[in-house]
C-alpha positions as CSV (number, residue, x, y, z in Angstrom):
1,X,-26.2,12.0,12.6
2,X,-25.8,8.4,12.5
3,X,-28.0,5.7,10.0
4,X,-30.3,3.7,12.6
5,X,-27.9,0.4,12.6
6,X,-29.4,-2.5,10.4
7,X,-27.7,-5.1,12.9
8,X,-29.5,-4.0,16.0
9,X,-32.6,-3.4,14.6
10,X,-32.9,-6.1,11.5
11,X,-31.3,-8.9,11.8
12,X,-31.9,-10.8,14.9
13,X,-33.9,-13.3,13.2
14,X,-31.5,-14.1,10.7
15,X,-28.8,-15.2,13.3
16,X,-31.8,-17.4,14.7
17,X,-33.1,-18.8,11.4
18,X,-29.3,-19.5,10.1
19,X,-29.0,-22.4,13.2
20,X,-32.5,-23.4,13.2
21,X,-33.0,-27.6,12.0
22,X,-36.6,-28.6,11.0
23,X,-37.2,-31.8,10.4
24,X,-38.3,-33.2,7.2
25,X,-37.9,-29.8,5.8
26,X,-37.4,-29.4,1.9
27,X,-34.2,-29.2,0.9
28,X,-33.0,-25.6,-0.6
29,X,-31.5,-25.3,-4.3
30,X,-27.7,-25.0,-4.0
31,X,-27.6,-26.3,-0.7
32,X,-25.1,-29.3,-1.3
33,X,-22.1,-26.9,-3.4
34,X,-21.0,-23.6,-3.6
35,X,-19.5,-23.4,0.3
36,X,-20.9,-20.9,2.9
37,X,-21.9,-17.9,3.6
38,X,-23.1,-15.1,6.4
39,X,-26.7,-13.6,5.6
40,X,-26.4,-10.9,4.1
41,X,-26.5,-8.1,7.4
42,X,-23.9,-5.1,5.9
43,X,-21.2,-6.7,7.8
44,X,-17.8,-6.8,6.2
45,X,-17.8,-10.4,5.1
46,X,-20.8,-10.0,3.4
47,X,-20.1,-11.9,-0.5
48,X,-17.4,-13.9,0.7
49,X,-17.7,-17.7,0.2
50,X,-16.5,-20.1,3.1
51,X,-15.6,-23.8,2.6
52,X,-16.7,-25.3,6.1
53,X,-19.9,-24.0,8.0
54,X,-19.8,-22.4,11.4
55,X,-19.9,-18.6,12.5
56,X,-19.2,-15.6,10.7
57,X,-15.5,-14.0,11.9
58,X,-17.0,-10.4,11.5
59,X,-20.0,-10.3,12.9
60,X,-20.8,-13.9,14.8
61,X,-24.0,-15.1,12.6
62,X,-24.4,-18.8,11.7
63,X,-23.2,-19.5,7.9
64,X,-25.6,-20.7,5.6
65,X,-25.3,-22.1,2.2
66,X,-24.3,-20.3,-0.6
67,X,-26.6,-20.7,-3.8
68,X,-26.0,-20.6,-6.8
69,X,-29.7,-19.0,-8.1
70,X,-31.2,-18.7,-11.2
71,X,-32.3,-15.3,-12.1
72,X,-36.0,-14.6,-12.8
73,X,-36.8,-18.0,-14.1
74,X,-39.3,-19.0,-16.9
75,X,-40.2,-22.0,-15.3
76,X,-40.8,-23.5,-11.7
77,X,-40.3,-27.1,-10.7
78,X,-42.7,-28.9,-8.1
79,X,-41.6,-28.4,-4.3
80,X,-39.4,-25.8,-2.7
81,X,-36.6,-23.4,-4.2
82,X,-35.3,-19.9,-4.4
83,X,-34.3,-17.7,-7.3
84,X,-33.6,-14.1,-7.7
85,X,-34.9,-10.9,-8.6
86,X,-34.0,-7.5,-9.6
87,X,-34.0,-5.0,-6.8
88,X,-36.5,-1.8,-8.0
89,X,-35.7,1.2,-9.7
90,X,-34.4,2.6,-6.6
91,X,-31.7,-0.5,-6.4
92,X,-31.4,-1.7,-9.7
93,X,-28.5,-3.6,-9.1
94,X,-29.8,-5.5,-5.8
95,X,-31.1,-8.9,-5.7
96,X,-34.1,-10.2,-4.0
97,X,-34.7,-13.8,-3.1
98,X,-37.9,-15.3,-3.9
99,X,-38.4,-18.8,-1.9
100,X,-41.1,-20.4,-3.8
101,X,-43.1,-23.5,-3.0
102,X,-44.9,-24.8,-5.8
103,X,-47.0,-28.1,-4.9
104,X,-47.8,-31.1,-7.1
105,X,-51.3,-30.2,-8.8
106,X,-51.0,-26.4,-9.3
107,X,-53.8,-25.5,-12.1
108,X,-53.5,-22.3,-14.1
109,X,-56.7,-21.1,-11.6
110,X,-54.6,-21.6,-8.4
111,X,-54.2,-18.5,-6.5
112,X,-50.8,-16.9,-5.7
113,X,-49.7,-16.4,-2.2
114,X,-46.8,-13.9,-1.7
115,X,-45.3,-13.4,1.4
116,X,-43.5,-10.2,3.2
117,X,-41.2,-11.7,5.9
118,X,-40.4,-9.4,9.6
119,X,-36.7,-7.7,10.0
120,X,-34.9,-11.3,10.2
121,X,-35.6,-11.3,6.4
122,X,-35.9,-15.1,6.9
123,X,-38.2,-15.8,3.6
124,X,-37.1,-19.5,3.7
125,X,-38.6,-20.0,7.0
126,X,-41.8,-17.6,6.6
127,X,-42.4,-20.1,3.0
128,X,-42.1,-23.2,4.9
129,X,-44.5,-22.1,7.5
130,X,-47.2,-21.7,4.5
131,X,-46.3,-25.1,2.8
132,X,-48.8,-26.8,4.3
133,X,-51.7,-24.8,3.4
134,X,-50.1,-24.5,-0.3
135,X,-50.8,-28.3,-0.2
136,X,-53.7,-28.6,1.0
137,X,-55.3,-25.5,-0.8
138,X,-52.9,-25.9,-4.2
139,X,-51.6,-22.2,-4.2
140,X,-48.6,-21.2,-4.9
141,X,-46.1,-19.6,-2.6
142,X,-43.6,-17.0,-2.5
143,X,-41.7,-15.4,0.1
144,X,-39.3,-12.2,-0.7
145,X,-36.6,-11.9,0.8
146,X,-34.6,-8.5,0.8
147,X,-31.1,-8.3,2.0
148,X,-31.1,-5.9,4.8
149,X,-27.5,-4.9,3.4
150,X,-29.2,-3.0,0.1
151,X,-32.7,-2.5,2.7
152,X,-32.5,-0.8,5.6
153,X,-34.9,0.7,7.8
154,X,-36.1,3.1,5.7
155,X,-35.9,1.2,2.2
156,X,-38.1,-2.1,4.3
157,X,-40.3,-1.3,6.8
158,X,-41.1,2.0,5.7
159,X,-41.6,0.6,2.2
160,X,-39.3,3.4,0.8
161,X,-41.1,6.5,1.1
162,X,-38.8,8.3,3.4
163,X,-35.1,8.0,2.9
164,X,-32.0,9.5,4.4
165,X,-33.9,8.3,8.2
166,X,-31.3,8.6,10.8
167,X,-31.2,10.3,15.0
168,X,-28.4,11.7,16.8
169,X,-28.3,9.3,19.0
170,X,-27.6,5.6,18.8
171,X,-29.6,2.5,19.8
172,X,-28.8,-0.2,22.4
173,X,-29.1,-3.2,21.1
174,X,-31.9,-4.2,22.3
175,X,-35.8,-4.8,20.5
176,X,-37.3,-1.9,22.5
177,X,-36.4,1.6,21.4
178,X,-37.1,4.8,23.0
179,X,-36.5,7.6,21.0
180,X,-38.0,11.1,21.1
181,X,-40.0,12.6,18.0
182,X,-38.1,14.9,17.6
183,X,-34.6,13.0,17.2
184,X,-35.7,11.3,13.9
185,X,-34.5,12.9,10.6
186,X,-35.6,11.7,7.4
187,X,-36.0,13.2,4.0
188,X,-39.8,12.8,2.2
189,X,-38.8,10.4,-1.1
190,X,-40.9,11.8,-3.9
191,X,-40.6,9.0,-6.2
192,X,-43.4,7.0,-5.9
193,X,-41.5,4.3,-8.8
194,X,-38.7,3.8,-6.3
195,X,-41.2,3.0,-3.2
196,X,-41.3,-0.8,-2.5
197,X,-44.6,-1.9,-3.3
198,X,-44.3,-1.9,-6.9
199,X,-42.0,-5.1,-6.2
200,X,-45.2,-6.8,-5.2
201,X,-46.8,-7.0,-8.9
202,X,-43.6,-7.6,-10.6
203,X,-43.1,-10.8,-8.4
204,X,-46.2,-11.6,-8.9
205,X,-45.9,-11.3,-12.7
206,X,-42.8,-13.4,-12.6
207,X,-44.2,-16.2,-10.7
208,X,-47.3,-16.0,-13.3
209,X,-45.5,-16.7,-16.0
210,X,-43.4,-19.4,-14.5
211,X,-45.9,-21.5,-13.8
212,X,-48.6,-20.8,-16.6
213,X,-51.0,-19.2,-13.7
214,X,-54.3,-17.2,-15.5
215,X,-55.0,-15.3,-11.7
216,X,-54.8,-11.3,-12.4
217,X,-54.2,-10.5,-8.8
218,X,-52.5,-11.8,-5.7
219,X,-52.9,-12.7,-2.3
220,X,-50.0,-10.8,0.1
221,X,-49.2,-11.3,3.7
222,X,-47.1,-9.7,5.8
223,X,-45.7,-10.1,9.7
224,X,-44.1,-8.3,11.8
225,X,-42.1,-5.1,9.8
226,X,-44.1,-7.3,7.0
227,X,-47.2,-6.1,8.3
228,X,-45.6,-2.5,8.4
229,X,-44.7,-2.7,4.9
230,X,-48.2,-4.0,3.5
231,X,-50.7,-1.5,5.3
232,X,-48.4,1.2,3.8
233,X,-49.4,-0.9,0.7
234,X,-53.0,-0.4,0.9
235,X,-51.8,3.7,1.9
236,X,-49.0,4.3,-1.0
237,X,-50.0,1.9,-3.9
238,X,-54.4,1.1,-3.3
239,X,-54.6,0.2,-7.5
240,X,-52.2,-2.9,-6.7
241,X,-52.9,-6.5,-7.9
242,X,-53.2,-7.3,-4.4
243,X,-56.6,-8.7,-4.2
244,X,-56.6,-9.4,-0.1
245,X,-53.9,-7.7,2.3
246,X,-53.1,-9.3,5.3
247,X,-51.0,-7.4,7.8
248,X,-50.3,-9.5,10.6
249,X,-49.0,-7.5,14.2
250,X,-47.8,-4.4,12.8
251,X,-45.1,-2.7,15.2
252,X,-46.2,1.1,14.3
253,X,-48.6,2.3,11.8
254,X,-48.5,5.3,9.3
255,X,-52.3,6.4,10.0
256,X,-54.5,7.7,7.3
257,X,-54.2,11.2,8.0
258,X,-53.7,13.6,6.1
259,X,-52.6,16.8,8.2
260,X,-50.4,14.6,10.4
261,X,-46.8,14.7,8.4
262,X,-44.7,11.1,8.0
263,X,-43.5,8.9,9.7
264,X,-47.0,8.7,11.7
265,X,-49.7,10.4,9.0
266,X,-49.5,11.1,5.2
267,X,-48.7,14.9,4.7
268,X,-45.8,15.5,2.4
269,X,-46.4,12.3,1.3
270,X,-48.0,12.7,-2.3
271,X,-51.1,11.0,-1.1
272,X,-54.6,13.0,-1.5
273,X,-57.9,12.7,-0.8
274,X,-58.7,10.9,-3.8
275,X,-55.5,8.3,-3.5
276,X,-56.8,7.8,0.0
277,X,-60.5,6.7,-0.6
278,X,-59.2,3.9,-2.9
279,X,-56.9,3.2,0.2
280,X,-60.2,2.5,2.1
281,X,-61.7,0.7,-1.1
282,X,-59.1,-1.7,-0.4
283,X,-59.3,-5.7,1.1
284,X,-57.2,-5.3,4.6
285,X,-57.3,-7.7,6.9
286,X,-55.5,-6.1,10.1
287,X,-54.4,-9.5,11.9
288,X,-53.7,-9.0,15.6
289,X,-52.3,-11.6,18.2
290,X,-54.2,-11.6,21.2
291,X,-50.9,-11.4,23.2
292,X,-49.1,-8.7,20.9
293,X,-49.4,-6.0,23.0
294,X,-46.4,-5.7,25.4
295,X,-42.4,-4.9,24.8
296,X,-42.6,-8.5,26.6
297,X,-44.3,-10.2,23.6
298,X,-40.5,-10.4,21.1
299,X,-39.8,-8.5,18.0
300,X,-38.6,-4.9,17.8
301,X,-41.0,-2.0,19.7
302,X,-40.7,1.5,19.0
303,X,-41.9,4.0,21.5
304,X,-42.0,7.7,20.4
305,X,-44.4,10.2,22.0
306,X,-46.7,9.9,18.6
307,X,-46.3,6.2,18.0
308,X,-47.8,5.5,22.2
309,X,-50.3,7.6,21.2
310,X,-51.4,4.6,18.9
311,X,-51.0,1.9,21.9
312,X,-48.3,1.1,23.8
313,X,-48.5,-2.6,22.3
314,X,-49.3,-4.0,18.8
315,X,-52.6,-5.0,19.5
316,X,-53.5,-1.7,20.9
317,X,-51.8,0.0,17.8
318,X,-53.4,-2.3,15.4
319,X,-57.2,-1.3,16.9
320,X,-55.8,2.2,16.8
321,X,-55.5,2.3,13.4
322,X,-58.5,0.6,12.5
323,X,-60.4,3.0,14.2
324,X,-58.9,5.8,12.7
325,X,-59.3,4.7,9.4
326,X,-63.1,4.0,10.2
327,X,-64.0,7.4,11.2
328,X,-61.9,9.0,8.5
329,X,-63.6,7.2,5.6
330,X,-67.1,8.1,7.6
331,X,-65.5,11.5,7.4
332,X,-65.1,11.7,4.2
333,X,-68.6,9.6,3.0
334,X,-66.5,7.0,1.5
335,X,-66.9,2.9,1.4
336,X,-64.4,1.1,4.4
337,X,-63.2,-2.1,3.1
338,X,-60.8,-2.6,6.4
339,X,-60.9,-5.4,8.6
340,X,-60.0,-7.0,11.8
341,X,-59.3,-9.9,13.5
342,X,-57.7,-10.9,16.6
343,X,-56.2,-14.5,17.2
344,X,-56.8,-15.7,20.6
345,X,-54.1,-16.7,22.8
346,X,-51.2,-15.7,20.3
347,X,-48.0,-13.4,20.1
348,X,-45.5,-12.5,18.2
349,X,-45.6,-15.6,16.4
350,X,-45.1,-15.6,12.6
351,X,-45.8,-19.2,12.3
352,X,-49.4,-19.2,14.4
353,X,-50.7,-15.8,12.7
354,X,-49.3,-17.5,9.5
355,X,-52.0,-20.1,10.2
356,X,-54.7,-17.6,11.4
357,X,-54.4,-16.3,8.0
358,X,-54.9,-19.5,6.2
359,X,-57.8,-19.8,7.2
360,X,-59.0,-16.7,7.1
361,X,-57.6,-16.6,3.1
362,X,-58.4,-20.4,2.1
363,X,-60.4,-21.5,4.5
């Protein structure tokens, strides 16, 4: 059995987003000192501190500055930055970056915007695409950014409630994966405290505090394995802070289904018919790109047997699941919260459904 490798399916985008030049883009804490560094991917230069930019020897990626973060701060200046985080119980000892963007005016009633970046784990780039809107709108702005080293598959777009998830076979790399149902092995993870979401309200308590904020609850948008991770929110954790979900081209979906076991339903998941009629209760926007729904259309595709039964394209999927969840909750006699939207004319583009969703949150 071999781990499904984090550097053909996960970090693709970070090799992109380590070479990409905006400009009159804000300039990142610790970016002048401290040398250079490869994103963290789980290759073997991982940690190590270079003096001159360029390529990683082990594994090719661009360099990027190293930081030098502040942990948890109390207190968040105006404009852009990045601290850490603690990892969850599951990972005590990891570190998440937070890239914040706090604008000039923020009021203790300005609403908090986090975000949940796709497999590049490129929250620097996913922040700057909302900075605009925190402008405009005065919210503030967090993206979290987990280090696919500590977060793989399992731990990230599964949101940590199956671990141990491996095949027999391994993957091309390449963004479209065919794999039989059968060949995936994973191990249910009972421990509802070491599943991801919880990270969501403790970030969101953090950045509270920091800037003086009175908001009880959260805004939270996700793209891409994002959007995996934040349905599963509104499945695994419905009595979040989260106020509005938005999960933006979802590659696969875990459907609300109780007799259908994980990866694709809920049994031997913990999650009853009780826990999953507050799931319906909750405020999900599903956010679907017009043109999502082809391997063609970028970002990494899975194709099993049960997830083409969903659609064989994210747009497809995402009405899938919708509809499911629809005729469960009339099923069950229980109030549907869900949502969905489709933005015309666009793909797999975090940037443009990061605007659809603007609007759709601050008008």
């Amino acid at each position: 059995m071999t781990p499904i490798p984090r550097r053909s399916l996960l970090t693709r985008g970070l090799a992109a987003a380590g070479c990409a030049c905006l400009v009159g883009r804000p300039q990142h804490v610790g970016a002048a000192s401290g040398g250079f560094e490869c994103p963290p991917c789980g290759c073997a230069r991982d940690g190590v501190a270079f003096a001159e930019p360029g390529a990683c020897p082990a594994c090719g990626m661009t360099l990027v500055a190293k930081q030098d973060l502040a942990f948890e701060p109390r207190r968040l200046e105006t404009g852009a930055g990045v601290f850490l985080m603690a990892g969850g119980p599951a990972r005590p000892a990891s570190r998440i970056r937070v890239h914040y963007y706090r604008p000039s005016g923020l009021a203790p009633q300005s609403r908090i915007l986090l975000v949940v970046p796709g497999s590049g784990r490129d929250g620097d780039e996913y922040r700057d695409a909302w900075i605009e809107t925190a402008d405009r709108a005065r919210i503030l702005v967090a993206a979290l950014d987990y280090p696919s080293a500590d977060y793989d598959f399992a731990a990230y777009h599964m949101g940590g409630v199956v671990r141990d998830l491996s095949f027999p076979r391994g993957v091309a790399d390449t963004d479209v994966v065919r794999l039989r149902d059968e060949d995936i092995r994973f191990t249910a993870n009972p421990r509802p405290d070491e599943w991801l979401f919880g990270d969501f309200d403790r970030a969101f308590s953090i950045l509270a505090a920091a800037v003086g904020s009175s908001q009880t609850g959260y805004d939270i948008f996700g793209h891409s394995a994002g959007g995996q991770i934040l349905h599963r929110l509104a499945l695994f954790r419905p009595r979040s802070r989260a106020r509005h979900i938005i999960a933006a081209n979802s590659g696969f979906y875990t459907l609300p289904d109780l007799d259908t076991p994980l990866l694709f339903g809920l049994r031997g998941s913990g999650v009853d018919a009780a826990s999953l009629a507050q799931s319906f209760a909750c405020r999900l926007t599903l956010l679907l790109g017009g043109e999502d729904d082809s391997d063609a259309a970028g970002g990494i595709h899975l194709h099993t047997p049960l997830a083409d039964r969903q659609g064989l394209g994210r747009l497809s999927r995402g009405r899938y699941f919708f509809r499911f969840g629809e005729a469960r909750a009339q099923e069950m006699n229980t109030p549907f919260a869900w949502r969905t939207e489709v933005v015309p004319g666009v793909g797999h583009d975090f940037r443009a459904m990061s605007a659809a969703a603007a609007r759709l949150l601050y008008g």
